[in-house]
C-alpha positions as CSV (number, residue, x, y, z in Angstrom):
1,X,210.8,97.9,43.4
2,X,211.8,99.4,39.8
3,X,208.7,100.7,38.2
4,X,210.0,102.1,35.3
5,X,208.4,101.4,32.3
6,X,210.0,100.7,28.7
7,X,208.1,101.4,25.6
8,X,209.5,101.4,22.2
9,X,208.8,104.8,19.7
10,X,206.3,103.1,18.3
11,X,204.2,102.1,21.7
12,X,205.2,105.3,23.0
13,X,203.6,107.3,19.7
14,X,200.7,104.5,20.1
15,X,199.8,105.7,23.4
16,X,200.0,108.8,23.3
17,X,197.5,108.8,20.3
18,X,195.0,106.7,22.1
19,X,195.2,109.0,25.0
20,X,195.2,112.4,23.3
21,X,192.7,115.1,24.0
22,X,192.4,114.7,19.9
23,X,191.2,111.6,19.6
24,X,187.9,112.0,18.2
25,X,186.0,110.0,20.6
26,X,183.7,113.0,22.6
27,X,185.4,112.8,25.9
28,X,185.5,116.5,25.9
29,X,181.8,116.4,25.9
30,X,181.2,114.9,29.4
31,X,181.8,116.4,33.1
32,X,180.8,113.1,35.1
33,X,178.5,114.9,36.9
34,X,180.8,117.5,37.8
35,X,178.9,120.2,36.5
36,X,175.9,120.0,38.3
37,X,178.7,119.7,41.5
38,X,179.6,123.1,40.8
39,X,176.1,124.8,39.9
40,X,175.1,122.8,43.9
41,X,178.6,124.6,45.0
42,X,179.9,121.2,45.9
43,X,183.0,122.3,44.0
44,X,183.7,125.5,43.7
45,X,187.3,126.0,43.7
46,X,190.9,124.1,43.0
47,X,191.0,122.8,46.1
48,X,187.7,121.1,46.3
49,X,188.2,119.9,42.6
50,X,191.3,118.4,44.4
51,X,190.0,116.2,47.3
52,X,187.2,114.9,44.3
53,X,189.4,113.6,42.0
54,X,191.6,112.3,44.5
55,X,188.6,110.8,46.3
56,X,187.2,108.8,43.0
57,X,191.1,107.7,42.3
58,X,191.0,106.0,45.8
59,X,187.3,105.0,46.1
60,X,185.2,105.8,42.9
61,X,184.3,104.5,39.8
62,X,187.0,105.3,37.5
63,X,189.2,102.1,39.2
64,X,186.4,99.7,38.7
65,X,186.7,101.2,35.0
66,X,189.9,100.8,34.9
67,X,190.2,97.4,36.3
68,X,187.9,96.0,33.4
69,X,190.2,98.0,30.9
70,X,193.0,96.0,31.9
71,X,191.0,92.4,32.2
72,X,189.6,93.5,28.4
73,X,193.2,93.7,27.5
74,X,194.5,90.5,28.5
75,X,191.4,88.9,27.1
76,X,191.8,90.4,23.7
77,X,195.4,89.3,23.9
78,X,194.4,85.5,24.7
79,X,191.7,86.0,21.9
80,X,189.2,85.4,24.0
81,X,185.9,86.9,23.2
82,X,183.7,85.4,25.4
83,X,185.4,86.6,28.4
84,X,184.9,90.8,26.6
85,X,181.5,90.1,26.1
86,X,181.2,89.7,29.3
87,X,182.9,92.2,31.3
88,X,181.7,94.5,28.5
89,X,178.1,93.2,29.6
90,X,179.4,93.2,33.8
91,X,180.6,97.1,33.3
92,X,177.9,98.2,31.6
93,X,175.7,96.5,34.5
94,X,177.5,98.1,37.0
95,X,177.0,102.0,35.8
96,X,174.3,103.4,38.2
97,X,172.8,106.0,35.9
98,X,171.4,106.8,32.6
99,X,173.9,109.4,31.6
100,X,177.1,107.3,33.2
101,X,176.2,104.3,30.8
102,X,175.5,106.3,27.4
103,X,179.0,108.3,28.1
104,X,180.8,104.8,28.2
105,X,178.9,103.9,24.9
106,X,179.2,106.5,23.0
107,X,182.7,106.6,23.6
108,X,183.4,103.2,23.2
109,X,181.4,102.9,20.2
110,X,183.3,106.3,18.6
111,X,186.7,104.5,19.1
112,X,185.3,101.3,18.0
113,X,184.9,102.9,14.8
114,X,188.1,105.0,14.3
115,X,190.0,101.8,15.4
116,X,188.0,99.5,13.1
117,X,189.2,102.6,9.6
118,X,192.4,102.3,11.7
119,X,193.5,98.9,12.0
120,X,191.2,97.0,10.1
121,X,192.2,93.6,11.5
122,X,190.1,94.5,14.6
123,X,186.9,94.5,13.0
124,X,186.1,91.0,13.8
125,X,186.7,91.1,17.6
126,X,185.0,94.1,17.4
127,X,182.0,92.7,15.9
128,X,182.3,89.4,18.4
129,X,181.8,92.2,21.3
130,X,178.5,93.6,19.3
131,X,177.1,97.0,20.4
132,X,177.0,99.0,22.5
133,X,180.5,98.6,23.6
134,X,182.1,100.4,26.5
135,X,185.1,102.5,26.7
136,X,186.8,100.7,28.3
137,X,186.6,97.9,26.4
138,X,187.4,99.6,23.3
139,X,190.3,101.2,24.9
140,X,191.9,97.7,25.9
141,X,191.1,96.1,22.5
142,X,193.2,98.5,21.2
143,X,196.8,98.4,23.5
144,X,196.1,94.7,23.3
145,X,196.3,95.1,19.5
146,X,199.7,97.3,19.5
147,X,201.0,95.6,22.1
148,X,201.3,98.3,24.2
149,X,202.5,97.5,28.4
150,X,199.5,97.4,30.3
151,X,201.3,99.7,33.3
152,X,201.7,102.6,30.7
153,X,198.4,101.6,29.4
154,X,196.4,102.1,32.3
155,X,198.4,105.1,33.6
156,X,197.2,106.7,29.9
157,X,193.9,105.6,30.5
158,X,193.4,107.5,34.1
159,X,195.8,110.4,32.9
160,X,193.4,110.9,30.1
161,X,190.6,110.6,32.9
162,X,192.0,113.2,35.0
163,X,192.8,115.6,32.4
164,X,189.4,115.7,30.2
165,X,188.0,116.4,34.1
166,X,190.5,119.1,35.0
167,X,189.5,120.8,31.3
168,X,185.9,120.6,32.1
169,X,186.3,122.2,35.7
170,X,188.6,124.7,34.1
171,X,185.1,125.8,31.8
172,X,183.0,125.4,35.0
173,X,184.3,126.6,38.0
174,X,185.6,129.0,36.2
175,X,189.5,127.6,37.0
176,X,192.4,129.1,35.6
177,X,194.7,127.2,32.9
178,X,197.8,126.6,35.1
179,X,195.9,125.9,38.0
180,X,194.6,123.5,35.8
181,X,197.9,122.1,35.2
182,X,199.2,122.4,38.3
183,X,196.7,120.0,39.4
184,X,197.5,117.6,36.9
185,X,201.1,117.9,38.0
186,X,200.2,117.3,41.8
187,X,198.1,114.3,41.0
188,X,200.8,112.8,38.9
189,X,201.7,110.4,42.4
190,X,198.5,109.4,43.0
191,X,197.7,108.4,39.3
192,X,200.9,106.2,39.5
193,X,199.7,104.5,42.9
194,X,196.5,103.8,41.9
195,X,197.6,102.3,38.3
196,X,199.7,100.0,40.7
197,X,197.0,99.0,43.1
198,X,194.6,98.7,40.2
199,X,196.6,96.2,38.3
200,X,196.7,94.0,41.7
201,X,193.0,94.1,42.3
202,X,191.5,90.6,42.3
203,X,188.4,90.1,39.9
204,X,185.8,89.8,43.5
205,X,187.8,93.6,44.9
206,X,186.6,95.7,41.5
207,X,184.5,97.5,43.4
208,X,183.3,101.7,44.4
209,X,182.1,104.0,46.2
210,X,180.8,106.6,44.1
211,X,177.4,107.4,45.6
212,X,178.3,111.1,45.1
213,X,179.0,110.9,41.0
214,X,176.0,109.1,40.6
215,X,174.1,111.3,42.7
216,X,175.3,114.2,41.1
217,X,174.6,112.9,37.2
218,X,171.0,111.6,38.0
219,X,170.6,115.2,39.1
220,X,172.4,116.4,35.7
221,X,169.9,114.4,33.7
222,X,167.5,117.6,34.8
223,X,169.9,120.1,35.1
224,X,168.3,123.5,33.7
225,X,171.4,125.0,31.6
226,X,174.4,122.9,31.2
227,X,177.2,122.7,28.8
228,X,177.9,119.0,29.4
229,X,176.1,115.8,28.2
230,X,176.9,114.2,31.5
């Protein structure tokens, strides 16, 4: 089967905005729980940080995320708002802690925002939705609005994933730049498989198992010293 994906300049540019480090949304101010992972020792070196982010691509919570990034999407493109209300209301139902839920909302109400100076014609849909919205909800409003492919969409959307983790862990563990990179580079497979599973994925299969993340940010929540807001 030909994967290969074909995106104008524009989409390309598009993209690559939404998903930038730059993007002045906070993501750099959330670990997911992964700093009270390392302070426990759960992760305390490349190759546990590794077989965690591997385990939440295949099993956690970042493809039920994903998967409602991609039905927001295609709801936003059929215009209808009834069906984002409520997988924004279904996602922000299914975060199991505090910390997990305000990192979503924050988030998705910062690119809300920038999106709404940016391209004002999203304003109303934006309003429909209400506050808080989630991420991932924001995220799709927007590739649905440039008309970006949802394939390089959702591989963004987990590359960005991966890579604000990997910077955290680089901070925290403490983990060198290019091993840092390095990882990013060897998870580049998995990312694509799990983009392809995710976009497959049946409304009644969005599902985890993520008892560890949430585990680890309800312990966060009363971490003594941290960096991170989650």
């Amino acid at each position: 089967m030909d994967n290969t994906i074909m995106l104008t300049d524009s989409h390309l540019l598009s993209i690559l905005q939404l998903a930038s480090p730059a993007l002045p949304v906070g993501a750099y101010s959330y670990s997911e729980g992964l700093e009270m992972l390392v302070e426990n020792g759960t992760i305390a070196n490349h190759t546990h940080l590794r077989d965690w982010l591997k385990a939440e691509l295949l099993y956690g919570a970042i493809r039920l995320e994903a998967g409602v990034m991609v039905r927001s999407q295609q709801s936003a493109k059929m215009g209808d708002v009834e069906s984002l209300c409520r997988w924004n209301l279904w996602l922000s139902a299914a975060r199991e802690t505090e910390e997990l839920r305000a990192s979503s909302w924050h988030m998705g109400r910062s690119l809300i925002q920038l999106l709404g100076k940016l391209e004002p014609q999203i304003i109303p849909v934006a309003n429909a939705v209400g506050n808080p919205c989630n991420y991932a909800i924001a995220f799709g409003i927007a590739i649905a609005h440039w008309q970006i492919s949802i394939q390089a969409a959702l591989l963004a959307y987990l590359h960005s994933w991966a890579s604000n983790l990997i910077t955290a862990s680089v901070k925290l563990i403490p983990l060198g730049q290019t091993a840092g990179q390095q990882l990013l580079l060897d998870l580049q497979p998995l990312l694509s498989a799990a983009a392809l599973e995710i976009l497959t994925l049946e409304d009644d299969q969005l599902a985890c198992c993520s008892w560890g993340l949430s585990l680890a940010s309800m312990q966060h929540e009363t971490q003594y010293t941290r960096l991170f807001r989650s």
